[in-house]
C-alpha positions as CSV (number, residue, x, y, z in Angstrom):
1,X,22.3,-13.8,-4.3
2,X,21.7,-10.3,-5.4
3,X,20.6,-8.0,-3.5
4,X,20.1,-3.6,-3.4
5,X,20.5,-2.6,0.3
6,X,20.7,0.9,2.2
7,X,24.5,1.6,2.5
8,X,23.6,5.2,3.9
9,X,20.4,7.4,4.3
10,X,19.3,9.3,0.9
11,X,22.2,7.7,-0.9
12,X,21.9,4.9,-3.9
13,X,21.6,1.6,-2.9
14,X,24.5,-0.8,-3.2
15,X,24.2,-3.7,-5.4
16,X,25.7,-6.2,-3.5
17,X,26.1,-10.4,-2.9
18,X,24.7,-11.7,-0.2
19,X,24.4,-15.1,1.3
20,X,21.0,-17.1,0.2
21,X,18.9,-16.5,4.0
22,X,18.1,-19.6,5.9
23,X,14.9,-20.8,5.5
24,X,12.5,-20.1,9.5
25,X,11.1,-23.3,10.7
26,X,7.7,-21.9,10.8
27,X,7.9,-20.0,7.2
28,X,9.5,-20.6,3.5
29,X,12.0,-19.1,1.5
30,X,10.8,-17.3,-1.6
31,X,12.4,-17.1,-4.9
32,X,11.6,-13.2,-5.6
33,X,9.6,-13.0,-9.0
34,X,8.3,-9.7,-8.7
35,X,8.4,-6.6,-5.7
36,X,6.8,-3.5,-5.6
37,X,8.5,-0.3,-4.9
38,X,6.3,1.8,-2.1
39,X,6.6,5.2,-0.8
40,X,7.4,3.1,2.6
41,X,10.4,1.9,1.3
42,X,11.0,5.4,0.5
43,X,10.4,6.7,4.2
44,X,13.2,3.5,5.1
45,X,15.8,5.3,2.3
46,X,15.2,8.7,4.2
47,X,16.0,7.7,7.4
48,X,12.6,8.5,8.7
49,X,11.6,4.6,9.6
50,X,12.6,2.9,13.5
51,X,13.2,0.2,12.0
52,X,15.6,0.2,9.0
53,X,19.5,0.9,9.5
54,X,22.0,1.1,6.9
55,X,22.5,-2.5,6.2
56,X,19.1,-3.3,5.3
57,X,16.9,-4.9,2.3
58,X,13.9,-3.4,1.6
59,X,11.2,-4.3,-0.3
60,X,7.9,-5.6,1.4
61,X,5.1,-6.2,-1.4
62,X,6.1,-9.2,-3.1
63,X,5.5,-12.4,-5.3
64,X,7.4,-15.4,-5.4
65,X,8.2,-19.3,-5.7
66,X,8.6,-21.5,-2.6
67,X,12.2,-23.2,-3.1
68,X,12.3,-24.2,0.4
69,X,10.2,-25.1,2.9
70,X,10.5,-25.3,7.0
71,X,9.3,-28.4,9.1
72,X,6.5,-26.3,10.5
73,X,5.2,-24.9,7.2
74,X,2.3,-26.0,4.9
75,X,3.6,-25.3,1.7
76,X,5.2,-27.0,-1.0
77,X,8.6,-26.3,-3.3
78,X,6.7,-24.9,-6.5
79,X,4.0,-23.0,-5.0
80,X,3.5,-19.5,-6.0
81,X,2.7,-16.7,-3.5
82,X,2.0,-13.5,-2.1
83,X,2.4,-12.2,1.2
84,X,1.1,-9.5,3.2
85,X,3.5,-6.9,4.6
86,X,2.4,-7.6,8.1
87,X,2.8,-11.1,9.4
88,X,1.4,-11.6,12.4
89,X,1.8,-14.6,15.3
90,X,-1.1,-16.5,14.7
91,X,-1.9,-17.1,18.3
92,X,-2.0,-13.8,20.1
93,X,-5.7,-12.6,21.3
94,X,-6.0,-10.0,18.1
95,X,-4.5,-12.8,15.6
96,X,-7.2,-14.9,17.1
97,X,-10.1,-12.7,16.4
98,X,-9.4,-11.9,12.9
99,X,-7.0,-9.0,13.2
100,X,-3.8,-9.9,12.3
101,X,-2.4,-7.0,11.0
102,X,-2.7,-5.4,14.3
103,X,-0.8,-8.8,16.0
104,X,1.7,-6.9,19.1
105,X,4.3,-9.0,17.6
106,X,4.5,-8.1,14.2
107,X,6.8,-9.1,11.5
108,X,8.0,-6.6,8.6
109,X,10.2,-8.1,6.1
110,X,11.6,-5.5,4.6
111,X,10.7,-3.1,6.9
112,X,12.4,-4.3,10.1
113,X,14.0,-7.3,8.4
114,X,15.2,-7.9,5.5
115,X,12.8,-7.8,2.2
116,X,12.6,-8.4,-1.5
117,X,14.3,-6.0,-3.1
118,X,16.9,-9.4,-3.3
119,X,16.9,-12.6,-5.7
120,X,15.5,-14.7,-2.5
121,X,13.2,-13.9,0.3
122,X,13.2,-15.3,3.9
123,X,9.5,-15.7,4.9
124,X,8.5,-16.6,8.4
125,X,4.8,-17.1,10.1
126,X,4.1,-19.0,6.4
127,X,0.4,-19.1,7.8
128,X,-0.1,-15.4,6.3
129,X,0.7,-16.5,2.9
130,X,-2.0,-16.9,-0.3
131,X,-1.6,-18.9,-2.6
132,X,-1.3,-16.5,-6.2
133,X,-4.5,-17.1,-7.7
134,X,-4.4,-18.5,-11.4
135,X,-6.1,-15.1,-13.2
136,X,-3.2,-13.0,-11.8
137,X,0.6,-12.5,-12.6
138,X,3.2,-12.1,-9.9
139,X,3.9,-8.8,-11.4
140,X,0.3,-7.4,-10.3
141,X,0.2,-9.9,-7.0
142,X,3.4,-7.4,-6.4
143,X,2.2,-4.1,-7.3
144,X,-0.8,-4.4,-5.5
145,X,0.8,-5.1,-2.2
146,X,0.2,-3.0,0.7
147,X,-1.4,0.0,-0.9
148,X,-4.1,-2.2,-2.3
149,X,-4.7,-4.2,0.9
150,X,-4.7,-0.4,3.2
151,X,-7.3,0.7,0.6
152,X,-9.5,-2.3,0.4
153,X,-8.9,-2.3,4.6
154,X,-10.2,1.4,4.8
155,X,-12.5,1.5,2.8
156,X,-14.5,-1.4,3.8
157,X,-13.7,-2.7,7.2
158,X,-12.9,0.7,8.4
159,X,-15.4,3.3,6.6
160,X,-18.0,1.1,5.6
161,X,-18.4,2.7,2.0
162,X,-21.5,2.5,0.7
163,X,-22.7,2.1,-2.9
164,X,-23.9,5.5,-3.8
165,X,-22.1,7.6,-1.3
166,X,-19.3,9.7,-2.6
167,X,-15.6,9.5,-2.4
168,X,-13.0,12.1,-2.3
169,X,-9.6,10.9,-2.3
170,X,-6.8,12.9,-1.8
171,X,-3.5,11.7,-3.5
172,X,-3.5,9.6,-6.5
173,X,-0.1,7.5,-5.9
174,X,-0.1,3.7,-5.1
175,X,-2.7,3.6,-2.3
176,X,-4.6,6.6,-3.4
177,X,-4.8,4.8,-7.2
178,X,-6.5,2.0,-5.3
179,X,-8.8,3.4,-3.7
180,X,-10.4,5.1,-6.8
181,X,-10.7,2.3,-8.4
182,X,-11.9,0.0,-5.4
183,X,-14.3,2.7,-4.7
184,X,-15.5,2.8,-8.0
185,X,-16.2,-0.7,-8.0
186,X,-17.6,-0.7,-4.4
187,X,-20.5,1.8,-6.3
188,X,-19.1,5.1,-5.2
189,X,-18.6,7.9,-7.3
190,X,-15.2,9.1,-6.6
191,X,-13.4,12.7,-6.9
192,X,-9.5,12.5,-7.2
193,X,-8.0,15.0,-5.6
194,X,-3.9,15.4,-6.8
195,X,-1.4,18.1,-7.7
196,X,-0.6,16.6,-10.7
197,X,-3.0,16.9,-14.1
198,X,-1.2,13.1,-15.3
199,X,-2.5,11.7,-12.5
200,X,-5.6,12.8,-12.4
201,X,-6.2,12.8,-16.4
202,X,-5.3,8.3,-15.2
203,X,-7.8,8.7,-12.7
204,X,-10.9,10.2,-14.6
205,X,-10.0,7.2,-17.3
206,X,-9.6,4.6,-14.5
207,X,-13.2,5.5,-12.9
208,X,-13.0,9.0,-11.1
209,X,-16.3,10.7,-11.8
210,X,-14.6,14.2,-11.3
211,X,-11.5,15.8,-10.2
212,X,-9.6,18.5,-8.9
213,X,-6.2,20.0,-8.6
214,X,-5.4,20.9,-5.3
215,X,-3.3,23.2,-6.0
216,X,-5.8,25.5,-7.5
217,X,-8.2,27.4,-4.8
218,X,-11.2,26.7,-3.2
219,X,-10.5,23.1,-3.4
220,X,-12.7,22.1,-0.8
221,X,-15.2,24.0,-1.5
222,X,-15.3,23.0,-5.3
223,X,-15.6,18.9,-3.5
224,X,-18.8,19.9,-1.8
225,X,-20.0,21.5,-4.7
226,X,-19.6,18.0,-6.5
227,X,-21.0,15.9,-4.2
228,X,-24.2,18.3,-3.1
229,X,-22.6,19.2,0.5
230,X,-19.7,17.2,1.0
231,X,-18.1,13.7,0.7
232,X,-19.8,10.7,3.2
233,X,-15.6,9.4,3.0
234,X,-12.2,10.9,2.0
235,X,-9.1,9.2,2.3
236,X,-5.7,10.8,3.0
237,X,-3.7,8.6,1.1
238,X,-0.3,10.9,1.6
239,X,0.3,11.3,4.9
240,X,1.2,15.2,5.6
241,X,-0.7,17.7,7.1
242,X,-2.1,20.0,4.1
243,X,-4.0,16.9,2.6
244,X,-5.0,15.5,6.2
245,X,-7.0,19.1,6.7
246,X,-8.5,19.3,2.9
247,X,-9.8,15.7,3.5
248,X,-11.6,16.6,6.8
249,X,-12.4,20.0,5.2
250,X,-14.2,18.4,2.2
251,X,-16.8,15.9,4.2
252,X,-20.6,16.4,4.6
253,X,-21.8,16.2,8.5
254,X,-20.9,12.6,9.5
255,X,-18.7,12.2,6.7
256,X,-15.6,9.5,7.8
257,X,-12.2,10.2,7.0
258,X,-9.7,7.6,6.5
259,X,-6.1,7.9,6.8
260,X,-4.1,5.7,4.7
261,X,-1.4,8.2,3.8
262,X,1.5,6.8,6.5
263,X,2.3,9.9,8.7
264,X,6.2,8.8,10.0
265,X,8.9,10.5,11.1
266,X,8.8,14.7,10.9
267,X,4.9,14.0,9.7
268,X,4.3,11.9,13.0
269,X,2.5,14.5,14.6
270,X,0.5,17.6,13.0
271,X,-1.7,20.1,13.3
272,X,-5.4,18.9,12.7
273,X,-8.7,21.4,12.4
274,X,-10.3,19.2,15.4
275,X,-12.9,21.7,15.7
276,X,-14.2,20.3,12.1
277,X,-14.2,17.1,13.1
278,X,-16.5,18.2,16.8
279,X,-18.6,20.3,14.9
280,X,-19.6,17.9,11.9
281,X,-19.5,15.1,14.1
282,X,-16.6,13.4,11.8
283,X,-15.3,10.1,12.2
284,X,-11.7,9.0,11.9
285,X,-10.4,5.9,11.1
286,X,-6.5,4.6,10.5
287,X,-5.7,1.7,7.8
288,X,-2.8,-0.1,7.7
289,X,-2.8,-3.0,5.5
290,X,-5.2,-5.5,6.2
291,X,-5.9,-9.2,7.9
292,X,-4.2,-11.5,5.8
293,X,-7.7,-13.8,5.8
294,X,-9.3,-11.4,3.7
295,X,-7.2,-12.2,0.6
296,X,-9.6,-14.4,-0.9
297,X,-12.3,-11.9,-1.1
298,X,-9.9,-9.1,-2.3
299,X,-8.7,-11.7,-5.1
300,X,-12.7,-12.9,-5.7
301,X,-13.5,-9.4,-6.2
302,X,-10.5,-9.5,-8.9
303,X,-11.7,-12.4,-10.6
304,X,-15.2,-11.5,-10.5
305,X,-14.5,-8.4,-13.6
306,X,-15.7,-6.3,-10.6
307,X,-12.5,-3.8,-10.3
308,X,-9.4,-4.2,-13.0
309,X,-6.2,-3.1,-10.5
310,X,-4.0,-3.3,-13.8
311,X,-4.1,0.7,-14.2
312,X,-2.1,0.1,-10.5
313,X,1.2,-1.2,-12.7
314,X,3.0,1.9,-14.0
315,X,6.7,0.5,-15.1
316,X,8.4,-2.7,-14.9
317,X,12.2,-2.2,-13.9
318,X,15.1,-3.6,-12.5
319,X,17.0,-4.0,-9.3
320,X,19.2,-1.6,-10.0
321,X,16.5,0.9,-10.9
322,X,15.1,0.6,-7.3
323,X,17.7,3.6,-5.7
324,X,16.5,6.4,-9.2
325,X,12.7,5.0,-8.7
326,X,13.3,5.7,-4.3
327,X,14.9,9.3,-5.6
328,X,11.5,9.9,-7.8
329,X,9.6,9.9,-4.5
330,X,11.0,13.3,-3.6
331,X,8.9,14.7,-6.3
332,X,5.9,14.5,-8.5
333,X,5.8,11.1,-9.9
334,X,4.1,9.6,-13.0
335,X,0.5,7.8,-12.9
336,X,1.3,3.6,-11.5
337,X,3.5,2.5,-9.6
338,X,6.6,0.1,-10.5
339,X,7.5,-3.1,-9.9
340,X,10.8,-5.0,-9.5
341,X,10.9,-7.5,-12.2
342,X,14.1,-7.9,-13.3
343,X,17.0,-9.2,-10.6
344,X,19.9,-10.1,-12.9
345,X,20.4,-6.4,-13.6
């Protein structure tokens, strides 16, 4: 099979042939339709992730066609689906209770072992899959992917947003682009917050209410202006320092803050304004990904008209595009995000 894997750290990614991977007893293999390129694959290609060494495939939010099927797995050649990025065991005491995606013995393909950025896909634990629901297309089942699924997670498991309160989100990429428009349909009026006027010209047509650069001062200031004394939730949906202080910085007394940006690597630790959070009584919550029973609800609230998550696809590409679109992550990037289509190319 085909596959683009990380010959070296921050260098392009070798197209090379790979053997077809053998299929887990307790899992399926996957006939790749469609995978989303995430800034976490991008932390992998910089060397900043534990867990990927030159060698590896990348490529965790994907979409694809069961073509084979191990003894212990309920699934059938043909099927169509999507998995979360975290697979958890099934059986542990947090799998049990309904929180999967913090199982202590957690799978990553493509983040640990090897992913979709390939023609075929080794899936184990084939109890976290979900069947691709009829109204959708792999190429959207892919681009939503874990930026859609830490959104959803933070914003209602985690923050509790209400319909009413306001939003300030800081960081319009993949999960920040979510959580917009998640938030708008949840009934929040949302402020974007981005360095980039594209992306925040997308947001204000996609359901932001208002916006504003953060590059310009005051920025904070100008949030609580717009929301009549602060924001009841911001997410941080970056995952550096600057934009973890302007989110705290912009909320009301009580306000929750949400980080969905993934600090990794150099951005592991930082500096945060802690006396903010004592002195307006702040709540902070982490979200990463979410349980993989909650798909149905994410994909009801899809099918219902409630939220449209097409805005989320920016570009359809190739597998040989993947190593220009990882590059792109160094800088500003355009409104969407891109998905993997093409793997003959």
């Amino acid at each position: 099979m085909r596959a683009a894997i990380i010959e070296a750290y921050r260098a392009p990614l070798a197209l090379v042939t790979r053997p077809e991977p053998t299929c887990p007893d307790d899992g399926v293999v996957l006939k790749v339709l469609a995978c989303g390129i995430c800034r976490s694959d991008w932390h992998a290609w910089t060397g900043e992730h534990p867990r990927v060494k030159p060698g590896a495939i990348c490529g965790h939010e994907y979409c694809g066609e069961v073509v084979e099927v191990g003894p212990a797995a309920r699934w059938a050649i043909g099927d169509v689906v999507v998995a979360p990025f975290l697979l958890g065991c099934g059986h542990c005491p947090a799998c049990r209770s309904g929180a999967e995606h913090t199982c202590p013995d957690m799978v990553y393909p493509g983040l640990g072992s090897d992913g979709a950025f390939a023609e075929y896909v080794a899936v184990p634990r084939a109890h976290n899959l979900a069947r691709l629901p009829e109204h959708m297309g792999p190429t959207l089942a892919a681009g939503l992917g874990c930026r859609v699924m830490t959104a959803w997670h933070g914003l209602t498991d985690r923050a509790a947003l209400q319909p009413g309160e306001w939003l300030a989100v800081h960081g319009t990429g993949g999960v920040g682009l979510a959580a917009v428009l998640i938030g708008r349909a949840m009934g929040a009026r949302v402020v974007a917050v981005d360095l980039v006027e594209e992306k925040l010209a997308h947001a204000r047509a996609h359901g932001a209410e208002a916006t504003v650069n953060a590059a310009e001062p005051g920025a904070a200031e100008r949030i609580r202006e717009i929301t009549g004394g602060g924001a009841h939730v911001s997410v941080e949906a970056v995952g550096i320092e600057p934009t973890l202080n302007a989110s705290l910085a912009c909320l009301r007394p009580l306000g929750r803050h949400v980080q969905c940006g993934m600090p990794i690597g150099h951005t592991a630790r930082m500096e945060i304004d802690l006396g903010r959070v004592f002195m307006g009584q702040l709540a902070l919550y982490g979200s990463k990904g979410m349980p993989a029973h909650r798909y149905p609800q994410l994909f009801s609230l899809i099918a219902s008209g409630a939220v449209d998550l097409l805005p989320m696809i920016g570009r359809e590409v190739r597998l040989s595009d993947v190593a220009a679109e990882l590059a792109a992550f160094d800088g500003p990037t355009p409104p969407g995000v891109a998905v993997v289509t093409d793997f003959t190319a």
